[in-house]
C-alpha positions as CSV (number, residue, x, y, z in Angstrom):
1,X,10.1,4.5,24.6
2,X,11.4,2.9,21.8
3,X,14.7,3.8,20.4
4,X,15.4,4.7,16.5
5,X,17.1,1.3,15.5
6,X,14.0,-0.8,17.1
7,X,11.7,1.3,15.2
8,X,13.7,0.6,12.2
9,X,13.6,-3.4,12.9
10,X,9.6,-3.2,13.5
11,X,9.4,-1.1,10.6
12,X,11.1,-3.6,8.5
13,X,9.3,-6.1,9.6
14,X,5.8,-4.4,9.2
15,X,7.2,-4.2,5.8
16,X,7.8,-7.8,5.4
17,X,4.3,-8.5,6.3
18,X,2.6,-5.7,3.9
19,X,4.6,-7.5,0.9
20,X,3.3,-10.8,2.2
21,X,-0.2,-9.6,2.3
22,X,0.2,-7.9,-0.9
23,X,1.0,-11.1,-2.7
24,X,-1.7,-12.9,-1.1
25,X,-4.6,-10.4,-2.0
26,X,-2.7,-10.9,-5.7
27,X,-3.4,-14.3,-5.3
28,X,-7.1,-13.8,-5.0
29,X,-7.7,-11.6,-7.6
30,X,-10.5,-10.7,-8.7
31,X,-12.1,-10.5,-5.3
32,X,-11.3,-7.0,-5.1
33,X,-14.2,-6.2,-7.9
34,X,-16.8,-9.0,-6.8
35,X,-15.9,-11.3,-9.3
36,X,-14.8,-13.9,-7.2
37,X,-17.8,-13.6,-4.8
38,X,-19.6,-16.7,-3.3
39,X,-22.7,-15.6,-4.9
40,X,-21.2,-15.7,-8.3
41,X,-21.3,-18.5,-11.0
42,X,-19.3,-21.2,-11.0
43,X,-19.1,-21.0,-15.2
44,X,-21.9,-23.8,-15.5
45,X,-24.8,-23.1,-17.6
46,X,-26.9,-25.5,-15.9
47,X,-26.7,-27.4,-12.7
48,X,-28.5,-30.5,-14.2
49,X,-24.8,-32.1,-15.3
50,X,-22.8,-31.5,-12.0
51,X,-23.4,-33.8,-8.7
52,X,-24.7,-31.3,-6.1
53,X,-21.4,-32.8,-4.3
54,X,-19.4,-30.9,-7.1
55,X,-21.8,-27.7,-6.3
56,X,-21.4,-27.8,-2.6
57,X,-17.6,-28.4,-2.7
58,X,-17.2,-25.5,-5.4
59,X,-19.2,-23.1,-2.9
60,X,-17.4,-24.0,0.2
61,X,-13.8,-23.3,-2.1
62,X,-15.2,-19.5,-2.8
63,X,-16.5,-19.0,0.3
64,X,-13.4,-20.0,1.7
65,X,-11.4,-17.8,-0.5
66,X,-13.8,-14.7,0.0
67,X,-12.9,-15.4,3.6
68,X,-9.2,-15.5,3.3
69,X,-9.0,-12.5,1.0
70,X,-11.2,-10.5,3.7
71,X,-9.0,-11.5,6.6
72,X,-5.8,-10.3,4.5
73,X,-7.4,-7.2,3.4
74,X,-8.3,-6.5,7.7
75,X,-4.5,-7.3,8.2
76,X,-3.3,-4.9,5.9
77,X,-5.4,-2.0,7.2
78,X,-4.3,-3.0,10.7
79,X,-0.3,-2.7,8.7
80,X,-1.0,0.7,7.1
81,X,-2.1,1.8,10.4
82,X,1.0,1.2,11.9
83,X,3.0,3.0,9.6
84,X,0.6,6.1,10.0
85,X,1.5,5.3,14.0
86,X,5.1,5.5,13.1
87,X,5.0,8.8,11.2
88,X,2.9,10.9,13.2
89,X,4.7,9.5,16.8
90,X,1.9,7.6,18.4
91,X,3.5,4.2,17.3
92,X,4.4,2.0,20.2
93,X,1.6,3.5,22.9
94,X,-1.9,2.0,24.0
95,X,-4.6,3.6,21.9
96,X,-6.6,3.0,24.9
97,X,-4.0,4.2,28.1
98,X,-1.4,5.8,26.1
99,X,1.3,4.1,28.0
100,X,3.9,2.1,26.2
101,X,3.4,-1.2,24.6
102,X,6.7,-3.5,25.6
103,X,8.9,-3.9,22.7
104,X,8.6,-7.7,23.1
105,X,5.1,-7.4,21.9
106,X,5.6,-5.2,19.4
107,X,8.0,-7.8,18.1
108,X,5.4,-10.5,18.7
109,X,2.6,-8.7,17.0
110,X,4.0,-5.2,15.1
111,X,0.3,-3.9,14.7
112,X,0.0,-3.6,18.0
113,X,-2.3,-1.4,19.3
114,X,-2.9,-2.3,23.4
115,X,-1.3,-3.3,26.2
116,X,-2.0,-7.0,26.8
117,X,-4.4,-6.8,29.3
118,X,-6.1,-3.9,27.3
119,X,-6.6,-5.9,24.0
120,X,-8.3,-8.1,26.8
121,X,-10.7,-5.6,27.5
């Protein structure tokens, strides 16, 4: 069981990586209401004057982006589920066991939600 000033430090530090994610998502605006989608223009009337070099390497950069913002957006659900962990109790036990997650994991990875060999599984 984890005692009230490691919650506190894990908390903090879940914390510290929602800002972080928050800043990065900021970053990428724009992606939140499709406009930076892959499938969107790249503000060219016509592809006759650009290299299809220029084309390809413009694609790859949005897909990439789309990409990065997804993965943030997946890390800061796995964050606000953490908190919601912390507040109703369940924080720092195996969704899948219910036994408790060492607190050199949780330090390791605060969203944890397994035991090692669980998140295995």
């Amino acid at each position: 069981m984890l005692s009230d000033k490691q919650i506190a430090t894990l908390k903090q530090r879940l914390q510290e990586m929602k800002t972080s994610v928050e800043k990065e998502l900021h970053n990428h605006k724009g992606y939140e209401n499709g406009e930076g989608y892959p499938e969107n223009s790249v503000g060219e009337l016509s592809d006759v004057d650009n290299h299809p070099g220029d084309l390809g390497t413009e694609k790859f950069e949005r897909d990439k982006d789309y990409t990065l913002n997804e993965h943030a957006q997946g890390q800061l659900a796995e964050i606000n589920a953490a908190f919601r962990r912390i507040e109703n109790g369940t924080y720092g036990y195996s969704e899948h066991s219910g036994k408790p997650i060492p607190y050199e994991r949780l330090e390791a990875m605060p969203t944890a939600r397994y035991l090692v060999e669980e998140q295995e599984d």
